[in-house]
Backbone bond lengths (Angstrom), bond angles and torsions (degrees), N, CA, C in turn:
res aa  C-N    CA-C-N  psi(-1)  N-CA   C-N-CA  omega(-1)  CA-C   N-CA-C  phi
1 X - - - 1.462 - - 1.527 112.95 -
2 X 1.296 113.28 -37.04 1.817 114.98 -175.17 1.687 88.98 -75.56
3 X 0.756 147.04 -46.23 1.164 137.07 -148.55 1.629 93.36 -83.58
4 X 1.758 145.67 -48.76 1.211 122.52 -165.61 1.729 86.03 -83.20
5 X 1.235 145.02 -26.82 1.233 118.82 174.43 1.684 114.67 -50.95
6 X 1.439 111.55 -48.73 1.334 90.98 173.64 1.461 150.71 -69.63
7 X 1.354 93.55 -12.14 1.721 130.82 167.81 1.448 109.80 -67.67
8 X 1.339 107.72 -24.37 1.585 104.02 -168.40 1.773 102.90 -99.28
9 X 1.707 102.41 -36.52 1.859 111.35 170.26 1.228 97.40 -54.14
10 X 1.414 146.01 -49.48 1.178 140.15 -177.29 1.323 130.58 -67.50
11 X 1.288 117.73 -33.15 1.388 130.91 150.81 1.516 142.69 -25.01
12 X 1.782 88.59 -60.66 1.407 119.53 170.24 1.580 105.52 -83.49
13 X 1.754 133.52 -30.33 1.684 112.40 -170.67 1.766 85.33 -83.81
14 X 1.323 130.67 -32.44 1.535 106.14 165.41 1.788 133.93 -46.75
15 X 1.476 112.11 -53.99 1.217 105.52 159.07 1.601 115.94 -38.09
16 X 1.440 116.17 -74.53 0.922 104.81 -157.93 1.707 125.14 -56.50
17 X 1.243 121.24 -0.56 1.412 140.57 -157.05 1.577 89.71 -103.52
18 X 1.711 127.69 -29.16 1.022 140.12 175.86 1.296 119.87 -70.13
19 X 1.120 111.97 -45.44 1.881 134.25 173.34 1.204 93.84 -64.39
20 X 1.381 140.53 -71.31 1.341 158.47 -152.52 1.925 82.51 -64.99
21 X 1.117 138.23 -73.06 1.436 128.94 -160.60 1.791 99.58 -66.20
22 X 1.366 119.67 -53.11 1.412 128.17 170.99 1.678 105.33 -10.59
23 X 1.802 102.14 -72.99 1.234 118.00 -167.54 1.785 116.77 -64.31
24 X 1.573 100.23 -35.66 1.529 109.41 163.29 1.690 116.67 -56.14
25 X 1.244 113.37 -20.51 1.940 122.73 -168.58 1.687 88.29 -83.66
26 X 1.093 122.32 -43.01 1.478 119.96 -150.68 1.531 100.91 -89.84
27 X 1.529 111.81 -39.69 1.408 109.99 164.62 1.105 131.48 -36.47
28 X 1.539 94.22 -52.25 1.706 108.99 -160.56 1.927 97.35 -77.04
29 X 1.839 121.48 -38.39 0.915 83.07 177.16 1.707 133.35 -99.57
30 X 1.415 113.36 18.97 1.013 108.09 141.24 1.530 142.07 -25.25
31 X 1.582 85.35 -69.93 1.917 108.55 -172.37 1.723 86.43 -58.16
32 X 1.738 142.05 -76.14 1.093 144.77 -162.39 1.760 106.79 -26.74
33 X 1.557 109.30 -62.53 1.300 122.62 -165.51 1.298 123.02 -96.95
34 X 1.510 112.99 27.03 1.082 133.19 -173.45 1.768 98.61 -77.42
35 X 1.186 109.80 -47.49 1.510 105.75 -168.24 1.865 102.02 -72.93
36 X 1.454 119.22 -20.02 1.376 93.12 150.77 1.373 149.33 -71.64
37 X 1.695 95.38 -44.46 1.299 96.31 176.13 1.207 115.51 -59.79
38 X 1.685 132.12 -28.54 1.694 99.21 -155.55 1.149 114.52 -68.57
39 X 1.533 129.14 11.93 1.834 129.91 177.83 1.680 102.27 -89.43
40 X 1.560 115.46 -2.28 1.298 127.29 -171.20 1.857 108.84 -40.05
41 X 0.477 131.57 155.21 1.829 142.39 167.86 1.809 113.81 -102.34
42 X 1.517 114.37 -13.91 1.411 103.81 -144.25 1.428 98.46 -89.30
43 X 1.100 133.02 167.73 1.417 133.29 -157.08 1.848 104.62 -156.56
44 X 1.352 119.95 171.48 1.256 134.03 -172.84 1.666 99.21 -72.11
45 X 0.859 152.56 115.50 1.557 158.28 -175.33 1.317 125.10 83.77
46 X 1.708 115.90 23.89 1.431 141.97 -176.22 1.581 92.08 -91.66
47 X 1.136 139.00 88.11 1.499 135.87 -179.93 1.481 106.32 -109.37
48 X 1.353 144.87 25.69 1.290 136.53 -152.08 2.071 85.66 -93.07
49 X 1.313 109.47 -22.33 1.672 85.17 -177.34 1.700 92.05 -97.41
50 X 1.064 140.81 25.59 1.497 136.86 175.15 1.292 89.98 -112.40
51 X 1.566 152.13 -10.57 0.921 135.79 -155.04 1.900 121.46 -131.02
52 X 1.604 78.93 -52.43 1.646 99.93 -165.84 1.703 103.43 -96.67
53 X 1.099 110.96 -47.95 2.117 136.38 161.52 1.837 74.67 -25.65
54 X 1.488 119.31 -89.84 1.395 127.78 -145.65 1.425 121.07 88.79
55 X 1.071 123.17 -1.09 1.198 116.98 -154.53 2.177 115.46 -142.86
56 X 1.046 108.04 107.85 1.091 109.78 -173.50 1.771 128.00 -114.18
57 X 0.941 128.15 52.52 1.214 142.62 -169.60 1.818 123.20 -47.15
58 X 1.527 116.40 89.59 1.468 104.03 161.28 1.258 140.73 -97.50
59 X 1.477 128.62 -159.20 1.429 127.94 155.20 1.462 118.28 -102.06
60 X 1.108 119.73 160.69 1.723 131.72 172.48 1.743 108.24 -41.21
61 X 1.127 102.53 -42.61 1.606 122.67 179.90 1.610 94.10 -64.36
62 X 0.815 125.19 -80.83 1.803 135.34 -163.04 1.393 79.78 -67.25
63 X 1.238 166.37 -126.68 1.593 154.50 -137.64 1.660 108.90 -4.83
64 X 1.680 90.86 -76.74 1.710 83.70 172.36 1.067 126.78 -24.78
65 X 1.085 127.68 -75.03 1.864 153.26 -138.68 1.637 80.88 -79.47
66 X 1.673 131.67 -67.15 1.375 114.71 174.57 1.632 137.73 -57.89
67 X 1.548 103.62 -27.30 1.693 104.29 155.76 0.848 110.43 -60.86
68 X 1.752 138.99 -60.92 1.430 126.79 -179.47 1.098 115.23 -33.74
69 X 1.591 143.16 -71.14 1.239 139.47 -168.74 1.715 106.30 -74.18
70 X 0.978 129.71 -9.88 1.595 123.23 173.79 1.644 88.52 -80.04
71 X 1.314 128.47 -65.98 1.490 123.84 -169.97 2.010 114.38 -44.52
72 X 1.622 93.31 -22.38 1.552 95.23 -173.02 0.922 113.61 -91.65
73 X 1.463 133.42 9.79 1.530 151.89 170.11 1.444 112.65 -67.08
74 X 1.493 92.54 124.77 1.901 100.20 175.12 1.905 100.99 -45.22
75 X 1.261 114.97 158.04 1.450 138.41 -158.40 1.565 105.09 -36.46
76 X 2.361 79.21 -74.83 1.447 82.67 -174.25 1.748 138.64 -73.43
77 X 1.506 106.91 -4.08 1.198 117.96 -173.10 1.246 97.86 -89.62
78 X 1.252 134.92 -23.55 1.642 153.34 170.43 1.304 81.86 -46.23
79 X 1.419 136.49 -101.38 1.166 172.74 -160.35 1.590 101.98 -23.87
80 X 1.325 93.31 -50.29 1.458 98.74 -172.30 1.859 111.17 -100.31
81 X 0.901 123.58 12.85 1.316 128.61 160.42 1.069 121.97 -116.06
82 X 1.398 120.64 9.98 2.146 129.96 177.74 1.759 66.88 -102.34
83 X 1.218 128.15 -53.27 1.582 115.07 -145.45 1.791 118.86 -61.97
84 X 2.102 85.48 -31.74 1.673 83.01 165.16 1.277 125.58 -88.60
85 X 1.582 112.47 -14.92 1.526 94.62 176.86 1.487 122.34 -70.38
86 X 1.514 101.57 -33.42 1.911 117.44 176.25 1.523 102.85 -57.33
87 X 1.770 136.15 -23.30 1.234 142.50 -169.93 1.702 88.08 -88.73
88 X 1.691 114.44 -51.65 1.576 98.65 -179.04 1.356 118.63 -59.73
89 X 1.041 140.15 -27.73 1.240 147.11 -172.90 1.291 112.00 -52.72
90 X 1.756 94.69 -67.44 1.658 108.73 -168.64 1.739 105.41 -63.52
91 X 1.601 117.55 -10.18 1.412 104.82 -178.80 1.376 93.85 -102.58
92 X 1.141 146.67 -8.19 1.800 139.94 179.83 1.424 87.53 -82.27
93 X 1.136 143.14 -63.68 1.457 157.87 152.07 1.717 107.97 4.67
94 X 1.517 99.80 -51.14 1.755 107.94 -171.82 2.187 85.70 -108.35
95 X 0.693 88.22 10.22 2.293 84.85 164.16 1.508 84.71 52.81
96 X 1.483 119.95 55.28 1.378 123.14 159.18 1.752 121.89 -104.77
97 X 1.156 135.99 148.31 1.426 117.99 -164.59 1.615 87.37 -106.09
98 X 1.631 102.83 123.90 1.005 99.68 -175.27 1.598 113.56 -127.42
99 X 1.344 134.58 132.60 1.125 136.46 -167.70 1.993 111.50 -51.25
100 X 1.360 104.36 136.48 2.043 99.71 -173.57 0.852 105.45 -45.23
101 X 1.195 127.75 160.00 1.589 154.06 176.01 2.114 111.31 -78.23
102 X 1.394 94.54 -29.35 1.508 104.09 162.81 1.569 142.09 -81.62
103 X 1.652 85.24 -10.46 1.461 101.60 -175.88 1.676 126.36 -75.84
104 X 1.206 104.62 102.43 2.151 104.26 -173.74 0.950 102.94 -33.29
105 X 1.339 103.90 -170.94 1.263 137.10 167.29 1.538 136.75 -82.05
106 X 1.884 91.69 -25.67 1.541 123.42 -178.89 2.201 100.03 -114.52
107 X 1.628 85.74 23.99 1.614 87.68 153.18 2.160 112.81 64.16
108 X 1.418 90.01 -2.39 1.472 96.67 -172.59 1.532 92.55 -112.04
109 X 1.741 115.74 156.27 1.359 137.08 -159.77 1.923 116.12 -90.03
110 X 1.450 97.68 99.95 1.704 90.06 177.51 1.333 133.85 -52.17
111 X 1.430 126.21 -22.24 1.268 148.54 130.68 1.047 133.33 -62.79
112 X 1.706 135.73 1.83 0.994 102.21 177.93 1.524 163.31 -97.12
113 X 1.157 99.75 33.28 1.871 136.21 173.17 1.839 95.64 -76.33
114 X 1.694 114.33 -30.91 1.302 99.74 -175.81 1.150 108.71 -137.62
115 X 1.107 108.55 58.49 1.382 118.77 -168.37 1.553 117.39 -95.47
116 X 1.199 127.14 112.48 1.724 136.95 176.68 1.385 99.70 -17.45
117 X 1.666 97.79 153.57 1.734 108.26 167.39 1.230 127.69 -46.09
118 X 1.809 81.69 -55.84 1.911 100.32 -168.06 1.779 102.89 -46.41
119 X 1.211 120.45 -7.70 1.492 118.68 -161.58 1.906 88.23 -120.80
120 X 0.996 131.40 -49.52 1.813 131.05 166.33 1.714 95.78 -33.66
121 X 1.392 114.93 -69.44 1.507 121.51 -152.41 1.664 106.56 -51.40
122 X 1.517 124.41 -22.85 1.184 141.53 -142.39 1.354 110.52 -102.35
123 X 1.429 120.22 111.76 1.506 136.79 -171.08 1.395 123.72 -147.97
124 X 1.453 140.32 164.79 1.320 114.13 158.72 1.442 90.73 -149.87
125 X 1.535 109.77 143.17 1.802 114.12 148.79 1.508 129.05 -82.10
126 X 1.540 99.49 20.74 1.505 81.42 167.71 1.523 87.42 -163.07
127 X 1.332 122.71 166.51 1.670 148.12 -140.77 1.724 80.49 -87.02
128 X 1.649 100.74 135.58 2.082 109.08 -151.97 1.701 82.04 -102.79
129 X 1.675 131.87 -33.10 1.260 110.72 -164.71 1.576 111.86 -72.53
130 X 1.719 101.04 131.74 1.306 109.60 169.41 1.948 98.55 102.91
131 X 1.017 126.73 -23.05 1.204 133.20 177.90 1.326 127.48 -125.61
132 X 1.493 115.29 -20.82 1.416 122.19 -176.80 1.715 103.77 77.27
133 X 1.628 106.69 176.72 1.570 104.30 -167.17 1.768 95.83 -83.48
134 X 1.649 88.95 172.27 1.392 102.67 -167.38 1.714 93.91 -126.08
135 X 1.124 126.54 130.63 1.707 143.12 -160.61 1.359 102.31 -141.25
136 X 1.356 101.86 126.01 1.511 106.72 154.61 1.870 124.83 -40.24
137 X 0.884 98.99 158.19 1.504 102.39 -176.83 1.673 94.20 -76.59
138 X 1.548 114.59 -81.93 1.320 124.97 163.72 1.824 127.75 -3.76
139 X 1.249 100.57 -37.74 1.540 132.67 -164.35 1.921 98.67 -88.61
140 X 1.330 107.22 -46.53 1.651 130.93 -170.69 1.535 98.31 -58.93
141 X 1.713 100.40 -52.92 1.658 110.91 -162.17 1.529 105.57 -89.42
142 X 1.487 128.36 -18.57 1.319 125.26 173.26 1.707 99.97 -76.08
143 X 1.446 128.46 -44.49 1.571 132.52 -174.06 1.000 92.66 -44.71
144 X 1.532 120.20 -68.38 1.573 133.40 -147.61 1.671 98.34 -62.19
145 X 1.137 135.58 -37.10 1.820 128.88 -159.32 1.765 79.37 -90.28
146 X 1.267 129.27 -24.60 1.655 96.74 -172.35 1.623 107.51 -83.45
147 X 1.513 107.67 -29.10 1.657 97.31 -178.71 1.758 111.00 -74.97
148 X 1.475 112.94 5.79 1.634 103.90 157.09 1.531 97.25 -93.08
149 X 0.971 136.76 -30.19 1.631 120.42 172.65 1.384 119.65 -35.80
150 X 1.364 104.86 -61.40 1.749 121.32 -135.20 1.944 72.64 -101.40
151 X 1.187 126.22 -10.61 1.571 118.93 169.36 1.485 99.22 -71.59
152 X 1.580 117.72 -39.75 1.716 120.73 -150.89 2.104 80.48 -89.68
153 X 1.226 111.01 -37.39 1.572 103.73 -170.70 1.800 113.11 -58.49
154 X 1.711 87.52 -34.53 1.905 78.43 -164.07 2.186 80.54 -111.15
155 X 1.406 127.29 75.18 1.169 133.36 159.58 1.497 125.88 -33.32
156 X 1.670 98.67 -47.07 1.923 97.77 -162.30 1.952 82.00 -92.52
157 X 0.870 152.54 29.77 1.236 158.58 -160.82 1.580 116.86 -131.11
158 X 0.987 125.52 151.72 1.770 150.11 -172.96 1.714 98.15 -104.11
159 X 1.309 87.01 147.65 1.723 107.96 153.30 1.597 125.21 -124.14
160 X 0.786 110.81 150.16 1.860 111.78 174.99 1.620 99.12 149.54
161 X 1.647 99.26 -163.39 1.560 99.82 -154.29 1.288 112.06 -79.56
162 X 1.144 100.08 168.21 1.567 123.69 -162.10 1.791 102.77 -40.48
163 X 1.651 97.87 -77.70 1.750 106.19 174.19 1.116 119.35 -45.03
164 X 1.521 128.92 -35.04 1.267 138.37 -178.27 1.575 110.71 -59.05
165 X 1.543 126.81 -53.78 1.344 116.91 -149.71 1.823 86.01 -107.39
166 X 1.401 123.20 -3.94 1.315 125.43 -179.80 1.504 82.97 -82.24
167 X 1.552 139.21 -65.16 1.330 125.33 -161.27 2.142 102.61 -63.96
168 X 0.876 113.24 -15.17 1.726 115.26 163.36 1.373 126.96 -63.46
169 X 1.336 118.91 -12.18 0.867 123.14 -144.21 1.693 96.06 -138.24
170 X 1.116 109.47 -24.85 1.599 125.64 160.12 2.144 101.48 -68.60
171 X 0.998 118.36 -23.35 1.145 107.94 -171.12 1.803 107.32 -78.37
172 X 1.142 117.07 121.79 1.220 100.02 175.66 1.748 146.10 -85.17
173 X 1.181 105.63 0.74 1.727 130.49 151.89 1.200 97.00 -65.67
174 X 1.330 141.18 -38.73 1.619 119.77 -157.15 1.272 101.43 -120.80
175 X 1.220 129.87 -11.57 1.490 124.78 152.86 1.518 125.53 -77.35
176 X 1.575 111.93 -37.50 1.516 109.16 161.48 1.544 111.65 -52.52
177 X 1.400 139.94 -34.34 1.580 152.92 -153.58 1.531 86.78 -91.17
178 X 1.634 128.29 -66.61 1.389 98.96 -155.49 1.450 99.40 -86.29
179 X 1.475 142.51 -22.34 1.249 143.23 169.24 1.999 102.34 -35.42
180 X 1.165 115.83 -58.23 1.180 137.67 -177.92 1.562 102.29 -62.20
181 X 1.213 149.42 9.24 1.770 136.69 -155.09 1.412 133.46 48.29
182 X 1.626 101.52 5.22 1.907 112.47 -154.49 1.943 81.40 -81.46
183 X 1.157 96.25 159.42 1.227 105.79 169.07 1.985 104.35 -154.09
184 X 1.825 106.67 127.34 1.186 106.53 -171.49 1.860 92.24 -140.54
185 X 0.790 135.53 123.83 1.570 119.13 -167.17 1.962 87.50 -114.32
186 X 1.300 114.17 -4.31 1.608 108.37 178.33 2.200 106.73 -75.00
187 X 1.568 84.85 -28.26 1.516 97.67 -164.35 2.038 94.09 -58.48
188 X 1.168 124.63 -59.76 1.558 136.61 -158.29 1.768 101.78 -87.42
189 X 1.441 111.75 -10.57 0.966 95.46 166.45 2.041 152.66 -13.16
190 X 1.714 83.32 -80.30 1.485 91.92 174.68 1.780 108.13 -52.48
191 X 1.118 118.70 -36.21 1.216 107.65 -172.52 1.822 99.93 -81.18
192 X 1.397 125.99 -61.70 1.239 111.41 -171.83 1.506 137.44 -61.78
193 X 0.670 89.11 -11.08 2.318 120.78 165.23 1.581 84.28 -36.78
194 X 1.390 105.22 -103.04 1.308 132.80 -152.73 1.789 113.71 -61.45
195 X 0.919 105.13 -22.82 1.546 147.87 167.89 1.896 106.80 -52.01
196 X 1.049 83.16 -61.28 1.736 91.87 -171.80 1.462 116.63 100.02
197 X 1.007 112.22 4.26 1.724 143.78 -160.92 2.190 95.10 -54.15
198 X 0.996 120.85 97.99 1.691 109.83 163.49 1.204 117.00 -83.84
199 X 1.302 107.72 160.85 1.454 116.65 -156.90 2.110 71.95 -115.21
200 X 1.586 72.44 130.70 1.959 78.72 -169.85 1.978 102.44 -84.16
201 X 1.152 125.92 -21.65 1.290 116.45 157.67 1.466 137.45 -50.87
202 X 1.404 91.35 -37.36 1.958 96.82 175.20 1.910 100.84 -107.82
203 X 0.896 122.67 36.55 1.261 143.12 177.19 1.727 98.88 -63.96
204 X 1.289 107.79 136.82 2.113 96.01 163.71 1.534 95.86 -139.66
């Protein structure tokens, strides 16, 4: 027993050393892509990549950190934000573009203090309806080398969409395993197959 208790203290000061670098990745590329964005256009109720995009892609690492604060949600708002992500699912499920599962009502982000890369990297200088956002090139190729980072940071961990690796993470065999450092990518299989689910170690 002393010994998986200490296996398990160790477990958790790794995560957290993980979160702690996570938040250092997003910093830093802030500061980098700062001289693009500030020509940015996007504004407080600009949701066209929460909405029309469809598509929200994290890591095993960023799941956690957003279940935690979905689980720390008063009851009923609890209640009602498992209900839209389980609703996003079943429409990514049918290859429907379906508006985030975080997104209010007043169009502003319930997460967004912790909000995934794929959603940091995301800007445009010019008006997205009818064209989608518009990104520096420069901006494209700096995004792209950090989501192999934070792939190489969270290793025993998956990438793919939001509902997808949040419903992974609801499983409790495979959340005790990566909580723990175990890494088995045969175990999540059947589900990550069809899923689209990457195994963030053999990631390129």
């Amino acid at each position: 027993m002393p010994i998986r208790g200490i296996g398990f203290r160790t477990s958790q000061m790794r995560l957290k050393e993980k979160k702690e670098r996570l938040k250092g990745i997003y910093e830093r590329f802030e500061a980098d892509a700062l001289e693009f964005k500030k020509d940015a256009i996007c504004k407080i109720g600009c949701t066209y990549c929460c909405t029309d995009v469809g598509n929200v892609d994290i890591i095993t690492l960023e799941g956690i950190i957003i279940r935690d604060r979905v689980n720390g949600l008063p009851q009923p708002l609890k209640r009602q934000v498992k209900k839209k992500i389980a609703q996003n699912r079943l429409d990514k499920e049918k290859d429907k573009i379906a508006r985030c599962p975080f997104l209010k009502e007043d169009d502003t982000c319930l997460i967004y203090d912790i909000r995934p890369f794929s959603c940091r990297q995301l800007y445009s200088i010019r008006e997205c309806r009818g064209r989608g956002p518009t990104v520096h090139r420069q901006s494209t190729e700096l995004a792209r080398e950090v989501v192999k980072e934070i792939q190489r940071l969270d290793d025993t961990g998956y990438s793919g969409h939001i509902s997808f690796v949040l419903h992974l993470l609801d499983m409790p065999g495979f959340r005790k395993l990566y909580l723990s450092g175990g890494f088995d990518p045969g175990k999540i299989a059947k589900f990550g197959k069809p899923h689209r689910l990457t195994i963030n170690r053999f990631a390129r």
